[in-house]
Z-matrix of the N, CA and C atoms (Angstrom, degrees):
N
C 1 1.451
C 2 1.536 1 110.76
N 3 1.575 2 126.94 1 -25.01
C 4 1.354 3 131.81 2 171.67
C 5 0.880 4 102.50 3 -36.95
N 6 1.608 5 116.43 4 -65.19
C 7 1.554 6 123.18 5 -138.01
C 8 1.175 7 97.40 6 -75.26
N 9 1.550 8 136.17 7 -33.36
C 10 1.212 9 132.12 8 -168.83
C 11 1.602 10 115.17 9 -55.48
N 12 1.598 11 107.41 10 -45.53
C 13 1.402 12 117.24 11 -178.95
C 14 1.895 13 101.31 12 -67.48
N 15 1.194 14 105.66 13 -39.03
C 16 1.693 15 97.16 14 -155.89
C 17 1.929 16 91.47 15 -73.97
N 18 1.159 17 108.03 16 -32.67
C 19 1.494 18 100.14 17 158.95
C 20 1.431 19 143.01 18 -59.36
N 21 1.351 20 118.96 19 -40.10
C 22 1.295 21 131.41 20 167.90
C 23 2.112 22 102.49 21 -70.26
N 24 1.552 23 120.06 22 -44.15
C 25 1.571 24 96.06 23 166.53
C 26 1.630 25 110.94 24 -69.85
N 27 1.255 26 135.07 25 -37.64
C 28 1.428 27 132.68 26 -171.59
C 29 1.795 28 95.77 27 -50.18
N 30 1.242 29 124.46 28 -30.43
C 31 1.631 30 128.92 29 -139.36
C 32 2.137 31 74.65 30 -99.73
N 33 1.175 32 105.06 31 -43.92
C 34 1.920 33 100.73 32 -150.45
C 35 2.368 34 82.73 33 -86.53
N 36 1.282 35 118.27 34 -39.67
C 37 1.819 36 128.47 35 174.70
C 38 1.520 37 87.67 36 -38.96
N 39 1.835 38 127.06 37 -63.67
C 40 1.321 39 126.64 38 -141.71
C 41 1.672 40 103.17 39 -86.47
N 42 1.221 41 119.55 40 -7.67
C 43 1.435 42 135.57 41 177.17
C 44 1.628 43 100.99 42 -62.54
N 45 1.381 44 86.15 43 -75.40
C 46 1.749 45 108.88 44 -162.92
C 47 1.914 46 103.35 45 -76.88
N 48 1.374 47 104.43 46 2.69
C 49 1.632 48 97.55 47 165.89
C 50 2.331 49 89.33 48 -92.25
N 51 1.048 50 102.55 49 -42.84
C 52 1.308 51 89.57 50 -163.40
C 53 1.309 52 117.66 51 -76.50
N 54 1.520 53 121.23 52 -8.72
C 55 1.393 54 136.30 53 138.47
C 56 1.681 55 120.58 54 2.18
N 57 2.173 56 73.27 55 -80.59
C 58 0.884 57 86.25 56 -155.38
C 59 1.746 58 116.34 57 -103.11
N 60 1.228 59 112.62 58 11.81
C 61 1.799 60 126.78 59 160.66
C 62 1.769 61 97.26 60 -71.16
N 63 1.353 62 123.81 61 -51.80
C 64 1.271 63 107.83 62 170.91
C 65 1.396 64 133.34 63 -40.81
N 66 1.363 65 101.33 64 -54.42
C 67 1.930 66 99.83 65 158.47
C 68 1.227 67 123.74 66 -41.93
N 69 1.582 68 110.13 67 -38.91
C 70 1.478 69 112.56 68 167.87
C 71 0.990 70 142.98 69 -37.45
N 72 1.264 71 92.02 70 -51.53
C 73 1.798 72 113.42 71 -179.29
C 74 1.289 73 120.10 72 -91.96
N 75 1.339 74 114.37 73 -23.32
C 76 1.529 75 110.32 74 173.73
C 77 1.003 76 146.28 75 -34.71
N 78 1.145 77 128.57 76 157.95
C 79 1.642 78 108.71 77 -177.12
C 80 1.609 79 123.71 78 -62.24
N 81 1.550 80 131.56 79 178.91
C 82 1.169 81 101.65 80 -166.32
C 83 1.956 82 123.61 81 -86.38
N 84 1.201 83 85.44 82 -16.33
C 85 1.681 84 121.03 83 -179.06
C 86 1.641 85 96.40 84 -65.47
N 87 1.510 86 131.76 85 -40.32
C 88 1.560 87 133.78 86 -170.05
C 89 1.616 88 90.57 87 -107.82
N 90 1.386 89 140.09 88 -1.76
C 91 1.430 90 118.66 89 -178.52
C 92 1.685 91 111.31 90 -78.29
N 93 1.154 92 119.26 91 152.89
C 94 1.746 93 107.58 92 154.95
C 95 1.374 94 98.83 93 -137.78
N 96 1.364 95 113.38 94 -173.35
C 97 1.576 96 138.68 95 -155.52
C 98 1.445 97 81.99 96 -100.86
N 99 1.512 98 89.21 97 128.82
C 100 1.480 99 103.32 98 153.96
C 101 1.592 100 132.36 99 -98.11
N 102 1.045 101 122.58 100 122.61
C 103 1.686 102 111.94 101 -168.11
C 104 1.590 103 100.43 102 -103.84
N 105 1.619 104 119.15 103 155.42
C 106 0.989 105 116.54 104 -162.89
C 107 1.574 106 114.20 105 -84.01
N 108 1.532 107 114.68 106 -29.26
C 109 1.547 108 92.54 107 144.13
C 110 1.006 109 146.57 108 -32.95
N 111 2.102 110 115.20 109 -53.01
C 112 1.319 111 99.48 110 176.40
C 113 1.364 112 121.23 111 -70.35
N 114 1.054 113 126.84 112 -17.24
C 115 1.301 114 126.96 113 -168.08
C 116 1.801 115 105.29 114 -77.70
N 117 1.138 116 125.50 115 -31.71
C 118 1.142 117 152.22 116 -155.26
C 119 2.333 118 92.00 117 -67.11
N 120 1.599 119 77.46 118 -75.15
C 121 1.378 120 94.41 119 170.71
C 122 1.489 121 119.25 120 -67.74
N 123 1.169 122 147.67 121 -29.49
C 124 0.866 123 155.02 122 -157.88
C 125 1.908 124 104.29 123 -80.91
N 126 1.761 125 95.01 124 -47.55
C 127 1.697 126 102.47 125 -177.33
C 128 1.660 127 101.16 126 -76.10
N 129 1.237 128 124.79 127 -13.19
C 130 1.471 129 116.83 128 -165.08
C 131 1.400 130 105.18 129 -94.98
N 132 1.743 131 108.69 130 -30.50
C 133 1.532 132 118.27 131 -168.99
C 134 1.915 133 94.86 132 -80.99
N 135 0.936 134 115.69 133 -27.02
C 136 1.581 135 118.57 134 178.57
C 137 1.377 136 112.79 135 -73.06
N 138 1.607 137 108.20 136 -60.39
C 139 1.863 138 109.41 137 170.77
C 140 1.550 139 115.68 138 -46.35
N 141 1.605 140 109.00 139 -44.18
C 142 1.555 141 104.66 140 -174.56
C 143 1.531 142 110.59 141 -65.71
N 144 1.545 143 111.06 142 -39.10
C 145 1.848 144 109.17 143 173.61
C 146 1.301 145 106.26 144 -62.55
N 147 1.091 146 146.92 145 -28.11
C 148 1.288 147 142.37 146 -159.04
C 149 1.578 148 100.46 147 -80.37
N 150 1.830 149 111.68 148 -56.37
C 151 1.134 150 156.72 149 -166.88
C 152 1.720 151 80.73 150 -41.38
N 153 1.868 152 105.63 151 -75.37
C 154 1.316 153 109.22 152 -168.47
C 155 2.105 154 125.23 153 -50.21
N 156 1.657 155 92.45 154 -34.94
C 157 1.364 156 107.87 155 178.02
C 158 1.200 157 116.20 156 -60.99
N 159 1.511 158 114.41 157 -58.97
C 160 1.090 159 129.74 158 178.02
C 161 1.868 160 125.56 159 -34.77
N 162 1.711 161 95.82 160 -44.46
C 163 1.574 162 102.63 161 -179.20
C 164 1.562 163 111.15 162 -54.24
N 165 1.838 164 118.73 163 -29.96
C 166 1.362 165 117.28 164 -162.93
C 167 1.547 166 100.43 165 -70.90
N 168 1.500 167 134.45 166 -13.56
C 169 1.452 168 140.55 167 169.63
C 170 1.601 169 102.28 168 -93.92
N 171 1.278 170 103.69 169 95.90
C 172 1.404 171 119.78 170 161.42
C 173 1.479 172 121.12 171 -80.24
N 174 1.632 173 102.87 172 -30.97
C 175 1.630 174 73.75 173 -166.78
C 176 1.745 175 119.67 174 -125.36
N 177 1.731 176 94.80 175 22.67
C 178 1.315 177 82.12 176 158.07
C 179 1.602 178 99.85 177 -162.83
N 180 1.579 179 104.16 178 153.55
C 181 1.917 180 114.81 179 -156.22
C 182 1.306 181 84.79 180 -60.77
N 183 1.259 182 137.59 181 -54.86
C 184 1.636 183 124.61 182 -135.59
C 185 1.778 184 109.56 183 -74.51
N 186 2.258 185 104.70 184 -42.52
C 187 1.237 186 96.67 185 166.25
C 188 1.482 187 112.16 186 -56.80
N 189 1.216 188 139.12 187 -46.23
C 190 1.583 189 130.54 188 -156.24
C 191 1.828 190 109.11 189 -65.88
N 192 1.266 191 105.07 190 -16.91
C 193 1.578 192 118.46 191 -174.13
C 194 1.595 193 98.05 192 -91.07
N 195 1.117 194 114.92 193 -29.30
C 196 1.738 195 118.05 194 -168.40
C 197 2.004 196 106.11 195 -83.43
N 198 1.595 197 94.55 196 -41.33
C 199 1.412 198 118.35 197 177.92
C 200 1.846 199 104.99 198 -66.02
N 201 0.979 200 107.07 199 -40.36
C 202 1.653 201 90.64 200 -175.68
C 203 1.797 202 114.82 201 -91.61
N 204 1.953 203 100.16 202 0.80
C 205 1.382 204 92.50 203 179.03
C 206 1.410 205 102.60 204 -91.30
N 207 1.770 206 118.14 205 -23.18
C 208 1.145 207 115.76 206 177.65
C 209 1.870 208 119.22 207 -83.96
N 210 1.251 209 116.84 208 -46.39
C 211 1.025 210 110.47 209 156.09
C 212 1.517 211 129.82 210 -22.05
N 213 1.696 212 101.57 211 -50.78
C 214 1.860 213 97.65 212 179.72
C 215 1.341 214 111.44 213 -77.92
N 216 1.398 215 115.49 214 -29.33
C 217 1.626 216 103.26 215 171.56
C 218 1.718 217 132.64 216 -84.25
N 219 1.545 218 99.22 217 3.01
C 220 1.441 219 111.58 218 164.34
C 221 1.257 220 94.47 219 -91.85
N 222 1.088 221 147.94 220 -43.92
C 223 1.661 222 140.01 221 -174.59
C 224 1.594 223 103.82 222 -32.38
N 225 1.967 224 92.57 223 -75.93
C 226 1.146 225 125.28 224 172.78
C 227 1.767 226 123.81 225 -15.26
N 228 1.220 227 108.58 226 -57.14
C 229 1.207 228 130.07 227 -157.83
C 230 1.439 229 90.83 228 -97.47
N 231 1.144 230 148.30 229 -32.78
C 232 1.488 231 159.77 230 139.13
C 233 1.361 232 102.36 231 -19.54
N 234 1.234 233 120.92 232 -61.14
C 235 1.307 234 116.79 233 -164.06
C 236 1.504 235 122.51 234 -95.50
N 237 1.306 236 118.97 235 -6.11
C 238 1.671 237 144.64 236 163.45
C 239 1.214 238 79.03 237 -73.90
N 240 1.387 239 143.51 238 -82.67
C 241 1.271 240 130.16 239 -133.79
C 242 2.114 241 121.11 240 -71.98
N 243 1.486 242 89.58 241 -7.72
C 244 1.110 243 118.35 242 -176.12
C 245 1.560 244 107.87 243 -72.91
N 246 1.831 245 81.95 244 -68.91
C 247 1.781 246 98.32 245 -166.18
C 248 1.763 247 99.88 246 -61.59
N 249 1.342 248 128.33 247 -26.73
C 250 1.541 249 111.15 248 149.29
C 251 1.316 250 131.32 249 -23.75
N 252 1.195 251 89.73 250 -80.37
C 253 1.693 252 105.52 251 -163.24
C 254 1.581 253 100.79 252 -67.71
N 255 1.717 254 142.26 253 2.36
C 256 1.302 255 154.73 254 -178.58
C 257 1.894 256 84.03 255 -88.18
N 258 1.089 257 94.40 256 -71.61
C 259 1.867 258 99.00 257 -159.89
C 260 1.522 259 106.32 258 -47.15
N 261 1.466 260 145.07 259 -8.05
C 262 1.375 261 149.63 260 -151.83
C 263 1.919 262 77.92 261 -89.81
């Protein structure tokens, strides 16, 4: 049952690393500074969503790893779609 959880955060960790390499690369006009707080919080708040997703795949490592990468980017995209419809 470990592995299931340490898979589902590895799945939501590998989200919010690829997050945040996208900022990386961006152009320079869309890049910003990353501070090591945010990043800090940012990889822990992603592993723990993943972490949480992940548990609903019990019975096999690869869904629980797939579930917490998708889980964090439905979060993700949850909350863009939000902070939209806020700014109107």
């Amino acid at each position: 049952m470990i592995e299931i959880f340490i898979a589902g955060f590895l799945g939501g960790l590998i989200r919010g690393l690829v997050g945040i390499s996208k900022n990386m690369t961006a152009s320079p006009s869309k890049k910003k500074k990353i501070r090591a707080d945010y990043l800090a919080v940012t990889l822990l708040a992603s592993g723990g969503l993943g972490l949480l997703v992940g548990v609903f795949i019990a019975d096999d490592i690869r869904f629980a790893l797939l579930a917490g990468y998708a889980g964090t980017d439905f979060l993700e995209n949850l909350y863009k779609i939000k902070m939209k419809k806020m700014e109107w």
